[in-house]
C-alpha atoms as a printed R data frame, in Angstrom:
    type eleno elety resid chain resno       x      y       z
1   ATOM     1    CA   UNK     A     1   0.000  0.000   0.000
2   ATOM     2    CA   UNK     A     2   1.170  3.650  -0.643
3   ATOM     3    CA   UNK     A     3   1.762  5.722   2.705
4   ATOM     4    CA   UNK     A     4   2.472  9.178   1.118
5   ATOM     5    CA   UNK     A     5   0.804 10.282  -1.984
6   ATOM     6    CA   UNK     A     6   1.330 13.774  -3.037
7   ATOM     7    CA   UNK     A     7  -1.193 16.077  -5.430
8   ATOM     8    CA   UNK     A     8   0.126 18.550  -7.425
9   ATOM     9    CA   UNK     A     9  -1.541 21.646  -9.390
10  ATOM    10    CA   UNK     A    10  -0.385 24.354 -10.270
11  ATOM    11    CA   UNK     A    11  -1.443 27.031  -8.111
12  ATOM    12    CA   UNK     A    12  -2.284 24.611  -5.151
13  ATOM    13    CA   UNK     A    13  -5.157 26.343  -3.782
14  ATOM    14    CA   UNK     A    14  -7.878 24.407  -6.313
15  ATOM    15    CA   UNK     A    15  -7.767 21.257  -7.368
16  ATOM    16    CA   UNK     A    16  -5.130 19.725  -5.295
17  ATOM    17    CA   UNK     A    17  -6.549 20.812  -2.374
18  ATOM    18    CA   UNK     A    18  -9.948 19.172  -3.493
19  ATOM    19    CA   UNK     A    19  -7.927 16.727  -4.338
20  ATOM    20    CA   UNK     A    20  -6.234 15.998  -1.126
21  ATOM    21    CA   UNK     A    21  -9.877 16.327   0.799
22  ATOM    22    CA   UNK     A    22 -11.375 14.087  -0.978
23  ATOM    23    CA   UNK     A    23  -8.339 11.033  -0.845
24  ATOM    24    CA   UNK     A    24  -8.308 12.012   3.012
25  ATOM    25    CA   UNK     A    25 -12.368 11.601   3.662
26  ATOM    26    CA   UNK     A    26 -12.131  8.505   0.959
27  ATOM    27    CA   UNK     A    27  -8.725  6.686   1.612
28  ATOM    28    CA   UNK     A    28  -9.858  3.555   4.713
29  ATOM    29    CA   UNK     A    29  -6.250  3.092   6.073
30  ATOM    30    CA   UNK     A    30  -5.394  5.683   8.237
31  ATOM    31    CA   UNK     A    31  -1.641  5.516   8.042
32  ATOM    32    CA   UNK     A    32  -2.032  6.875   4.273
33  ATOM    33    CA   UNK     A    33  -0.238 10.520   4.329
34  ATOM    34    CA   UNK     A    34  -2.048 12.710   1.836
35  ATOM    35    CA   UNK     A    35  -0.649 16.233   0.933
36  ATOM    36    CA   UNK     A    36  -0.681 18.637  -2.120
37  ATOM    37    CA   UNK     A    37   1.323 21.251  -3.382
38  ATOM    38    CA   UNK     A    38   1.455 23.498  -6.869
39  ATOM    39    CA   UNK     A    39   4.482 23.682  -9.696
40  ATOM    40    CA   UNK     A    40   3.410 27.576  -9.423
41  ATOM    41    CA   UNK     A    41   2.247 27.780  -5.914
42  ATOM    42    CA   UNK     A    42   0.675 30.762  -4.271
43  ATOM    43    CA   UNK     A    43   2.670 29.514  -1.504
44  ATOM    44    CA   UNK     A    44   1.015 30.554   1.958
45  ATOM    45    CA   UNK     A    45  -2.409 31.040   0.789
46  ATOM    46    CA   UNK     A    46  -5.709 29.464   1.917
47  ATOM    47    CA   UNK     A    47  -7.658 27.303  -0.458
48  ATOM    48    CA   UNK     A    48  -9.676 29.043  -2.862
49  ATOM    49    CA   UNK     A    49 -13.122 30.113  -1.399
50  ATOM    50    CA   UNK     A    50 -15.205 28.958  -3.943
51  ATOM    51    CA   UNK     A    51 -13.357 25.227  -3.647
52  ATOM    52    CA   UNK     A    52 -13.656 25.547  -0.064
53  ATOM    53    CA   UNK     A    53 -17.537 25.992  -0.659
54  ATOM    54    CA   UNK     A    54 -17.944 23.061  -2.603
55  ATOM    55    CA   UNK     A    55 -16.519 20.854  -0.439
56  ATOM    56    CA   UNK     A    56 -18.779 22.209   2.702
57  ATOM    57    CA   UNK     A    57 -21.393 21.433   0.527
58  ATOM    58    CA   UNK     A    58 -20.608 17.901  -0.374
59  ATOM    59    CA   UNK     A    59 -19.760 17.338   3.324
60  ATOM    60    CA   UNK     A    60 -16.328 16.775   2.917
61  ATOM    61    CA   UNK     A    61 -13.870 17.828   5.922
62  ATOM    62    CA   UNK     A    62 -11.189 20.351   4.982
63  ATOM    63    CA   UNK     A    63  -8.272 20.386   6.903
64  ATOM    64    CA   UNK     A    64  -6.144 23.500   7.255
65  ATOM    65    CA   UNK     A    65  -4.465 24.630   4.091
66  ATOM    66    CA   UNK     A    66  -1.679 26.485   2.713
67  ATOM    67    CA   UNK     A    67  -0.532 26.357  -0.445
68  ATOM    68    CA   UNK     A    68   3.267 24.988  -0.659
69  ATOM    69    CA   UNK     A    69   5.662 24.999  -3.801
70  ATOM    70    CA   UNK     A    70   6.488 21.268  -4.896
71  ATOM    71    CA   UNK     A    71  10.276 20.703  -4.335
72  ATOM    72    CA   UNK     A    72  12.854 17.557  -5.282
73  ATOM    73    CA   UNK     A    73  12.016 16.253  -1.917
74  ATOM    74    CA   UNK     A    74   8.178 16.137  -1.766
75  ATOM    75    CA   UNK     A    75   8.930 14.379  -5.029
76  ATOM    76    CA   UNK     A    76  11.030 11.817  -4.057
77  ATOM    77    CA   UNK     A    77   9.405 11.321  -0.498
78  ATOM    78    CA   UNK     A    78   6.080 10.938  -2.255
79  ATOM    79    CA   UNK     A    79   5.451  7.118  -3.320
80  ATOM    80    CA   UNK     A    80   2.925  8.560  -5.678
81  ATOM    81    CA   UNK     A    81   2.126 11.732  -7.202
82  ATOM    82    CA   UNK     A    82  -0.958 12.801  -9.116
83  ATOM    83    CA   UNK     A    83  -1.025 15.533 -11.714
84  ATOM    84    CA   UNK     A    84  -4.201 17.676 -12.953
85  ATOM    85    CA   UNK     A    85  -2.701 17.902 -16.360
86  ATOM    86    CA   UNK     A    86  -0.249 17.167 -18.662
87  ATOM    87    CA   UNK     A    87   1.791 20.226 -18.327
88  ATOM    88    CA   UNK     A    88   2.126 19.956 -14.704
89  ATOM    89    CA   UNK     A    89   4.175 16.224 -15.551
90  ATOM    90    CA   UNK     A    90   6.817 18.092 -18.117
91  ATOM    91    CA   UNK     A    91   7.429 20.231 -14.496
92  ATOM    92    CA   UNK     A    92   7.500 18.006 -12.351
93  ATOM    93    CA   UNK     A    93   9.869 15.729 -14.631
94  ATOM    94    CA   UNK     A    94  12.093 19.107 -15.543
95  ATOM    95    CA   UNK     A    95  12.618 19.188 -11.456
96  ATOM    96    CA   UNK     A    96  13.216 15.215 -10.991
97  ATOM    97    CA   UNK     A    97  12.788 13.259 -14.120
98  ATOM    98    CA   UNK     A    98  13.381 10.078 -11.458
99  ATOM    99    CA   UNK     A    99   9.992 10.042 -10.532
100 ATOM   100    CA   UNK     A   100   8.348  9.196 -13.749
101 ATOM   101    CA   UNK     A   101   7.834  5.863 -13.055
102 ATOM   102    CA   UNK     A   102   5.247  7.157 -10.284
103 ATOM   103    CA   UNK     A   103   3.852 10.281 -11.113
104 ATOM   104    CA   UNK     A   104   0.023  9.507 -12.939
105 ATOM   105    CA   UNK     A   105  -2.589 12.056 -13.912
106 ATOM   106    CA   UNK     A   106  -5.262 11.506 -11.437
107 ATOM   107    CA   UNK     A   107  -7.328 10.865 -14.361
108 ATOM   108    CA   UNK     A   108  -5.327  7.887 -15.471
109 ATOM   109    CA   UNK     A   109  -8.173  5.516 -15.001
110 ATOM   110    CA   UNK     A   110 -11.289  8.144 -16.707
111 ATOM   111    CA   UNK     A   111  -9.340  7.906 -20.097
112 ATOM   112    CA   UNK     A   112  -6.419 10.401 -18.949
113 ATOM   113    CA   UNK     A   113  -8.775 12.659 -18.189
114 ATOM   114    CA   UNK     A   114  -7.166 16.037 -17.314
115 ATOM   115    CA   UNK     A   115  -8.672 18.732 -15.016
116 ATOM   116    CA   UNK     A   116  -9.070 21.915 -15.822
117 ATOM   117    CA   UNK     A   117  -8.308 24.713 -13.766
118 ATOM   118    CA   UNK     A   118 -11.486 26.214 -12.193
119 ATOM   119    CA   UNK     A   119  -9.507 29.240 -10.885
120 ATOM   120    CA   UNK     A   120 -11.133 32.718 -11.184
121 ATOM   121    CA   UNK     A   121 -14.326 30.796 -12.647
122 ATOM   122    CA   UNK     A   122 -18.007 30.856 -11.362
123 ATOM   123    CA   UNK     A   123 -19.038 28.321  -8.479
124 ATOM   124    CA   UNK     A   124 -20.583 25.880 -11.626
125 ATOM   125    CA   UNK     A   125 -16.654 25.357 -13.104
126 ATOM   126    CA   UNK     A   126 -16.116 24.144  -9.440
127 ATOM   127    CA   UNK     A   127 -18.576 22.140  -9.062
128 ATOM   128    CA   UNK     A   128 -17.565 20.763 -12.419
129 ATOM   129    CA   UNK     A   129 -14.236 20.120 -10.982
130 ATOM   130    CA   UNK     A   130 -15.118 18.573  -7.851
131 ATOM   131    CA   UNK     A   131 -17.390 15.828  -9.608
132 ATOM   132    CA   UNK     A   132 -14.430 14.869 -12.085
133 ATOM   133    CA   UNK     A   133 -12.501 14.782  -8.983
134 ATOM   134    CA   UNK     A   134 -14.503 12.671  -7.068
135 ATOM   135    CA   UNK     A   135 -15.200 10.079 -10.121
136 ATOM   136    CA   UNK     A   136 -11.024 10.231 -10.384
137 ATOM   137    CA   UNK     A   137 -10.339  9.759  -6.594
138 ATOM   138    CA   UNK     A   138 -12.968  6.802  -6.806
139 ATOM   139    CA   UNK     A   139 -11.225  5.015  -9.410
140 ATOM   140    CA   UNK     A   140  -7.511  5.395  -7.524
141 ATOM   141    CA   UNK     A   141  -9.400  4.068  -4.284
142 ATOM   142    CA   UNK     A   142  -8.429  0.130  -5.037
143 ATOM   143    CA   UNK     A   143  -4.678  1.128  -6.380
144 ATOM   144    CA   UNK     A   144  -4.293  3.251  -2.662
145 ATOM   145    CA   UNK     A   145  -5.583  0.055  -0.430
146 ATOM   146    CA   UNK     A   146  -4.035 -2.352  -2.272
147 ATOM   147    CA   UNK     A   147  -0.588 -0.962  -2.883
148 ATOM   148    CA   UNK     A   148  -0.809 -2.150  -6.767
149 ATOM   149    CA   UNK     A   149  -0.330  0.154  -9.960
150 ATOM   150    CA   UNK     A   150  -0.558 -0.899 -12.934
């Protein structure tokens, strides 16, 4: 099983942190560390208000959240990573191309689904964003348990 998985965005105050609320509320074994962080972070700010709305109203708990700037070593302590998009994998791999061989978009499993970035959007494009988040954090659910990747 994976004990540290890592979520990466780019600004980290969207969709990672989604992200990371929903693996937390979702993932059964407790000794699973879940954090996030952003390839352009807005490092020290709260989650976005409009994704912290969202996930009130879905009823999913949001821990305390600042936005941190991925780094080499949140890379290679991570045992998996999962990316929004594309473009966040050519950064991550420019900073340690050694992690390829674990580093997934989170919507490996919906047909590579990537998500877009809701950020400065209405309350609808995160709502949007939260529902492809949830369907992707569903299908990683039996990979995070088990320990197997495929």
């Amino acid at each position: 099983m994976f004990s540290k998985v890592l979520v990466i965005c780019i600004g980290n105050i969207c969709r990672s942190p989604m992200a990371e609320a929903l693996l937390r509320q979702r993932v059964l074994a407790s000794d699973v560390q879940i954090t996030s962080a952003g390839t352009h972070a807005m490092v020290d700010s709260p989650i976005d208000a409009l994704a912290q709305a969202v996930l009130q109203m879905h009823q999913v708990p949001i821990h305390p959240h600042r936005a941190r700037q991925v780094d080499r070593t949140m890379l290679h302590q991570a045992e998996l990573i999962l990316l929004m998009q594309s473009a966040q994998l050519t950064s991550v791999l420019r900073l340690a191309p050694e992690v390829r061989g674990k580093t997934f978009l989170i919507g490996k499993w919906q047909g590579q689904l990537e998500i877009a970035d809701p950020y400065r959007r209405p309350k609808l494009a995160f709502e949007q964003t939260y529902e492809q988040l949830s369907r992707c954090v569903d299908d990683w659910l039996p990979y995070l348990q088990s320990g197997e990747t495929r």
